[in-house]
N, C-alpha and C positions, 0 to 999 in steps of 0.2 A: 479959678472959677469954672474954667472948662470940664475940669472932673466932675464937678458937686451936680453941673446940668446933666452930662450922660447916665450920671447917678441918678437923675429926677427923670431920664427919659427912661433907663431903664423900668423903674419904678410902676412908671404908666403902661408900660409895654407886659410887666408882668401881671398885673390887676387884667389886662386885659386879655390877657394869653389865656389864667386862670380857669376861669368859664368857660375858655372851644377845651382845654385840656381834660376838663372833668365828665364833662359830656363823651366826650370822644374814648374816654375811660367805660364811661359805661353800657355807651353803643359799642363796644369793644367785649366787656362781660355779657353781655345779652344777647350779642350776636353768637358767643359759645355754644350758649344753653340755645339755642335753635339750631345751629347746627350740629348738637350732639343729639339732636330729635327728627331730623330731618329725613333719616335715610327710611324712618319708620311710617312713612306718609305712604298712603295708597294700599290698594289690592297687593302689588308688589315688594309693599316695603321690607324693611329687614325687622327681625327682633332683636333686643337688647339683653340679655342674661345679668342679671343686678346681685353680686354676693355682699351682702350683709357683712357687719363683728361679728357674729356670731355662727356664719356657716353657710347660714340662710340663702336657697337661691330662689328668686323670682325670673322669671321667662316671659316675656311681654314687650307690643308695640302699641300700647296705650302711653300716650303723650301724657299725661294727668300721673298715671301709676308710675312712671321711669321720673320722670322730674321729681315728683314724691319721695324718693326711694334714696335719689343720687341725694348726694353733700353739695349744697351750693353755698358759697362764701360771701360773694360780693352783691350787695344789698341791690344792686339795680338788676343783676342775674335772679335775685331773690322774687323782680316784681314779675319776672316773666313765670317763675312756676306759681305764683298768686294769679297771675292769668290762667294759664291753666286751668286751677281751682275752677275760678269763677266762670269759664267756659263748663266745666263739667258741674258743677249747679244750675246754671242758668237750661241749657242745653243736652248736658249728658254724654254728646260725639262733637267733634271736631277741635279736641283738644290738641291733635297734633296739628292740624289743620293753621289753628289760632296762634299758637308760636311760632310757626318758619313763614305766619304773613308776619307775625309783629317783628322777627329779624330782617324779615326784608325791606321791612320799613323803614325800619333803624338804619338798612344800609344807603337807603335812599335821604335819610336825614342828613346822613355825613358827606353824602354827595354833594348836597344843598348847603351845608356848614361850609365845605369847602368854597363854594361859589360867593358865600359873603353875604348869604341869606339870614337872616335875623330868628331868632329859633320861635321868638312867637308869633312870625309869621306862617313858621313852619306849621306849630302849634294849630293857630285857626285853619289855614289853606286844608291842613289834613282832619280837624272836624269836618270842616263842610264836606270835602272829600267825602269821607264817611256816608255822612247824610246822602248824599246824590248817591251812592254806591247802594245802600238799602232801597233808595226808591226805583232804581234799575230791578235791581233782584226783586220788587216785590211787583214789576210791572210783567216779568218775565216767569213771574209763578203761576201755577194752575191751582187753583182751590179743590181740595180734595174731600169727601164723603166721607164718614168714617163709617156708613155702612159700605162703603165701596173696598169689599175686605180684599181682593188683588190688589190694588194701589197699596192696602197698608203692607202686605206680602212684600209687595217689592221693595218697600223704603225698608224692611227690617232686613233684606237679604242685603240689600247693598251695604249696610252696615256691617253683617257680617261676613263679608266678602273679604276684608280688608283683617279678617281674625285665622288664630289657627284652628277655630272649631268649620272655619269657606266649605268644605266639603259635603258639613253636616248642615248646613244653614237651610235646604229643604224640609227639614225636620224642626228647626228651633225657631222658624222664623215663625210657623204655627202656634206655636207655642206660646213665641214674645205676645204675639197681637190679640189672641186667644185673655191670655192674661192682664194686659191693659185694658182691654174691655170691658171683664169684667168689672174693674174697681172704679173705673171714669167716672168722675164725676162730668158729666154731657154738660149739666144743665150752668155751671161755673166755669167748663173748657180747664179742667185740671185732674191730674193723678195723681195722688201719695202712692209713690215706689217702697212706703215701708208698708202696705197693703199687700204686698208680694213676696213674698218669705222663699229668698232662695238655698236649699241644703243641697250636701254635697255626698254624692257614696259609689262607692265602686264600681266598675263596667265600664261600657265603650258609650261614648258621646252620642251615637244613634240612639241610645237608650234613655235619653233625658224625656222626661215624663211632668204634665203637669194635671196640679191635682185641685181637684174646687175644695177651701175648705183648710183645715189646717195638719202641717204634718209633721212630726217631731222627730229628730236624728236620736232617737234614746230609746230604751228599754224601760218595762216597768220593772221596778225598785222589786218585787218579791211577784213570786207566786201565790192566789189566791185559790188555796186548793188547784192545784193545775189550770185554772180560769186567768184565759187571756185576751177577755174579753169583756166590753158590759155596756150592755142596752140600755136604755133609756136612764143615760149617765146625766147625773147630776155631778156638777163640774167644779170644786173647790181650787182657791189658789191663793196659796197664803204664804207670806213675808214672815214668820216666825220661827223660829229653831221645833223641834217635836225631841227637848233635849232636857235633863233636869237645868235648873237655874244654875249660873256657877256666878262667884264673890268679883268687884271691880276690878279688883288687885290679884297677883298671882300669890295664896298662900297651901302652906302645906300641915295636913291634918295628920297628928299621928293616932289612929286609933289601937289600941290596946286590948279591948275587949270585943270577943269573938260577936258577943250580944247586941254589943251599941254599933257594930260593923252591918250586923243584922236589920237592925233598925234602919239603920243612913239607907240600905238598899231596899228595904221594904217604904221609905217614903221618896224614896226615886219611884218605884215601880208603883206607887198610890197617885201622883203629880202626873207621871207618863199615860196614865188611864184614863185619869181625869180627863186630861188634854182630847186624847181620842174617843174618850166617852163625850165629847161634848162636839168632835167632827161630825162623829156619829150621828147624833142627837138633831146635828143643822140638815141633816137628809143627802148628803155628801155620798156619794157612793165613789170616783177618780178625785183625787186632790194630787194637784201640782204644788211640789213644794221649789219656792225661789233657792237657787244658790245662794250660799253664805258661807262668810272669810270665815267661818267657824268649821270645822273637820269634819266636826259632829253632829252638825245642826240634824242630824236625823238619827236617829239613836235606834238600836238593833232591834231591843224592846216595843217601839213605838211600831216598828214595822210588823215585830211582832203579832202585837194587837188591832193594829188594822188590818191583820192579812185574817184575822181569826173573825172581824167584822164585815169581811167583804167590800171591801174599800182597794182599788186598786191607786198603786202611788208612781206618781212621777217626780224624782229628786232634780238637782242640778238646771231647776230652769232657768237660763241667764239671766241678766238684767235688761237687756236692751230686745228680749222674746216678749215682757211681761204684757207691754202696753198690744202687739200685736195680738197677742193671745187670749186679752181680757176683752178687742175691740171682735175679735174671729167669736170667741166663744161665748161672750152676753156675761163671763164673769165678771168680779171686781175684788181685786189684790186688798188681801184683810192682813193689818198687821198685830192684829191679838183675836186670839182663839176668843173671847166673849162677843168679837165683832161677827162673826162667821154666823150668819142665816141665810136661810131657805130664800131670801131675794134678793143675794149678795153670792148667789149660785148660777154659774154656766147650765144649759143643757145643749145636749146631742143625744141625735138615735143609737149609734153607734161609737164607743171606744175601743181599739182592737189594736194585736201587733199583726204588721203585713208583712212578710218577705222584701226586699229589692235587696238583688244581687246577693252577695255572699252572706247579710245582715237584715237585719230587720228596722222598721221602723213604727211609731204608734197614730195612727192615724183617728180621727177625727170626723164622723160622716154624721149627715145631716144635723149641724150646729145651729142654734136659732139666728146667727149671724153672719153663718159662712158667704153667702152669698156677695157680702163685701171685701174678702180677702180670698186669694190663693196661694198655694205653693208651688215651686216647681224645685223638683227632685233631679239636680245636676247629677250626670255621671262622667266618670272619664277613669283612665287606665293608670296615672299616676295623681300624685297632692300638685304638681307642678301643673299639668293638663286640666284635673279639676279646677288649679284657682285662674289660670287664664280663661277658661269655657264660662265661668261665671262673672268675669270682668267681661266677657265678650255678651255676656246675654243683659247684663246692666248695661251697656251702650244699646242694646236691641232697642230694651226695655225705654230707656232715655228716648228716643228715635220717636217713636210710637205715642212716647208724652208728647212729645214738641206738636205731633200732626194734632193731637185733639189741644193742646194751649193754639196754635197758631194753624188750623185746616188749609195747610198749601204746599205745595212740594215742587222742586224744581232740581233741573236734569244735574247731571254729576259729571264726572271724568274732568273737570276745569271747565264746562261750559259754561257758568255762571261767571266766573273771574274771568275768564277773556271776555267775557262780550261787557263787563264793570269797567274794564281796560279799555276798549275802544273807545264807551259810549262816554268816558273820563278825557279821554286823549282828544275826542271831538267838542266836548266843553271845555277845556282848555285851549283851543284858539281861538275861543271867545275873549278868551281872558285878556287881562295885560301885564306886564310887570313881575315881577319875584309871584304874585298868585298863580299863574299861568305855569309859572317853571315846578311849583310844588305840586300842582293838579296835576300835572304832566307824571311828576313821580311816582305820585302816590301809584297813579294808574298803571304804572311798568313794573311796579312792586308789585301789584295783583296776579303777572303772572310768573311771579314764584310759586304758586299752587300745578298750575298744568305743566310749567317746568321740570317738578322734583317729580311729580307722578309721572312724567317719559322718563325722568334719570332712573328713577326705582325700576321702572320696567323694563332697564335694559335696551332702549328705545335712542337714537337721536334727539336730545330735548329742543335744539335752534330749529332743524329740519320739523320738526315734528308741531312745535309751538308756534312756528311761522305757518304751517300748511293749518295749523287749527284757527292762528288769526285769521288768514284768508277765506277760510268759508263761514265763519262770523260774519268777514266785511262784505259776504256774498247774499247775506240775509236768515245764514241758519243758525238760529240761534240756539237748538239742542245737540249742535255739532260738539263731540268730545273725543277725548281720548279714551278709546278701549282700550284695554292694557292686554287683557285675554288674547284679541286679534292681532293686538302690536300696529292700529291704524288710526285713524279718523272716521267714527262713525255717527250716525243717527243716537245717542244717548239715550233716547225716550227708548227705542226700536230695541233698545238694550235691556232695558229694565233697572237701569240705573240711574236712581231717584232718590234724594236727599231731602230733608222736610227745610224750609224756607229758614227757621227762624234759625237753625245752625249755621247757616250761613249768614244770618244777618247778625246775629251774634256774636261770629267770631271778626266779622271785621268791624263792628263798632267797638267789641271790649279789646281787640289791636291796637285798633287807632286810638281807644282812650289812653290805654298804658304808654304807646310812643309819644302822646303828647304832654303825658307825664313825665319822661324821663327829659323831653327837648328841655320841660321849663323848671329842672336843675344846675344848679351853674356852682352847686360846689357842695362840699361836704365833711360835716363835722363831727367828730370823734368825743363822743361825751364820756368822761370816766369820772 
């Protein structure tokens, strides 16, 4: 009888082991994937070089793009780069930010697992946590003017402080704000970022240019008589081949006679006129033709005859240009040539090729609709420099949304996370009980943010994060970490300024994700 019991205690012991073992499995996975992100935090951080199957290399300290990019396996690692994500929708910036808190949460959960803490007490203690954390940050924000265009200056340089275009960030930071302004919608407190069309072309980073209006990385399709240009352009943009018809099936014709060879090419070239005789006909003077999986969707002839009609053509316009291009230009995407009329036509003053750097591009001036859309014309000296300058201007760009969704900004370098840390650690001796000990956590976890920013900087993080608590608990609440100086300074006096709702963002979609993974206690393999 004595075996059959150690056998039923075992029993009990494993059912109950089960649940700390699986959790701890994936505060284990999670914690990875935040510390393979970690080093990438701050002005200081390091970059990551990501080679692809294919060769492919990317160069980047975007937390959203490196998480993106790597191979992650294990499904709880999985929900940290879904945070990510949903920081960099929500938000835009502080995707690195938003992972090495939600790892140090996690480290703090197992602290409290260990203690004998019940995970959904964890679970609640760290919502409310949460909650009390955004109503600190949003007590300690300043409401900002979105005519007040210094303040927006600064929130988009501190963003790109922390990029490898920091140098050039005098130049782009104009740029970013210059551009979200235009497209704001004020009166809703919202931007569409796909109202902002960013291309990319040769040169140095100082040379990033934006433009009112719309601008196209392409060439026109033929020469019109040497005319590469045209005024008061009526603006066609159609979704159909300018191709003869071809059969559903692949078949093959053998013709024989020189005559009926004759024929088949004289009713190709009767159908291809048609077609342009009837572009013609809609008042069309620039027609943009969409890409298509077809080779030919523009047949040599067709160019032909609209170069001999004075119609300038634009080939290969993506799929995902079309909506931006129809909302810039007042056209509307026609997918059979009898649909093509005179008010189903874009206009602009101007169609023309410009120069930038070694290549040209077709630009776009005074559109009946520009005034809701711009572009801005990346440059940089490699394809590696180009595609991080334009990840680096899409976070500007992101920055600059948050100020007009949520008008308020508040200091950087870790000031806002210490003084969440304190103003937590002092509502927690209110507390009692297992709450107390998890408000206490949560709070010690926060400063994993002004932590990793002294480690990046090559700085003492305990000397450094101990001297930044102390002048918090002194009453300065804009005290942070310069990394430039290597000290403890005035943050505000810096010019480093971060928009509210990134920060309130990143630790409420933290704390949701660890209070998701606390209330898993196992895991099943479906095949």
């Amino acid at each position: 009888m004595a075996p059959a019991a150690t056998s039923a205690q075992d029993g009990v012991y494993n059912d109950k082991s089960k649940p700390m073992e699986v959790r701890l499995s994936n505060i284990t996975a999670a914690k990875a994937v935040a510390d393979a992100v970690r080093t990438s935090l701050g002005p200081k951080g390091m970059d990551k070089m990501i080679q692809n199957a294919d060769g492919g290399v990317t160069i980047t300290n975007d937390g959203a793009t490196i998480l993106e990019l790597i191979q992650v396996l294990h499904p709880a690692a999985k929900m940290l780069v879904q945070l990510s994500k949903a920081q960099d929708v929500e938000a835009g910036d502080g995707t690195t930010s938003v992972v090495v808190l939600a790892g140090s949460l996690l480290d703090a959960c197992e602290k409290l697992l260990y203690k004998g803490i019940h995970p959904a007490t964890i679970s609640v203690s760290f919502g409310t946590a949460a909650k009390k954390a955004c109503d600190i940050l949003e007590q300690m924000s300043t409401p900002i003017d979105m005519l007040d265009r210094e303040a927006l200056l600064k929130a988009a340089g501190t963003s790109l402080n922390s990029k490898v275009v920091s140098m050039c960030s005098d130049v782009i930071a104009p740029i970013v704000v210059d551009a979200v302004l235009a497209v704001a919608d004020h009166e809703h407190h919202n931007v569409d970022l796909k109202d902002i069309k960013i291309l990319q072309a040769d040169g140095v980073v100082e040379e990033t240019e934006l433009v009112r209006g719309v601008v196209l990385n392409k060439r026109f399709a033929h020469r019109v008589s040497g005319l590469d240009r045209m005024e008061k352009a009526k603006i066609g943009l159609i979704q159909f081949c300018l191709s003869p018809p071809k059969t559903d099936t692949d078949n093959q014709i053998v013709v024989s006679d020189y005559s009926q060879m004759d024929r088949v090419l004289k009713e190709e070239r009767k159908y291809i006129l048609n077609l342009c005789n009837k572009i013609k006909k809609s008042g069309c003077n620039v027609l943009l033709i969409q890409k298509s999986i077809l080779r030919d969707a523009v047949n040599d002839l067709a160019l032909h005859f609209l170069a001999k009609m004075k119609i300038l053509v634009v080939r290969d316009i993506e799929r995902d240009e079309v909506e931006f291009l129809s909302k810039s230009l007042g056209c509307r995407p026609v997918a059979n040539v009898d649909e093509l009329s005179p008010d189903m036509l874009g206009a602009a003053e101007l169609v023309e090729e410009v120069p930038t750097g070694n290549t040209k591009v077709i630009q776009f001036k005074g559109a009946a609709a520009e005034a809701s859309t711009v572009s801005i014309i990346v440059r940089g000296s490699s394809k590696l420099v180009l595609a991080e300058a334009e990840r680096s201007i899409h976070d500007a760009l992101c920055v600059i949304r948050c100020l007009v969704k949520k008008g308020a900004v508040i200091a950087g370098g870790g000031a806002p996370e210490i003084e969440c840390a304190l103003k937590l650690a002092d509502h927690a001796q209110t507390l009692t009980g297992a709450e107390a000990y998890c408000m206490r956590a949560f709070a010690e976890a926060l400063e994993v943010v002004p932590f990793t920013l002294a480690e990046n900087a090559g700085l003492n993080p305990i000397s450094t994060v101990t001297a930044l608590r102390t002048k918090h608990k002194e009453g300065e609440q804009t005290a942070g970490i310069n990394v430039r100086k290597g000290m403890i300074t005035n943050i505000l006096e810096e010019n480093v300024l971060q928009p509210l709702l990134v920060s309130m963002s990143a630790i409420s979609l933290a704390a949701e994700t660890v209070r998701s993974i606390m209330k898993i206690d196992d895991i099943v393999n479906v095949r």
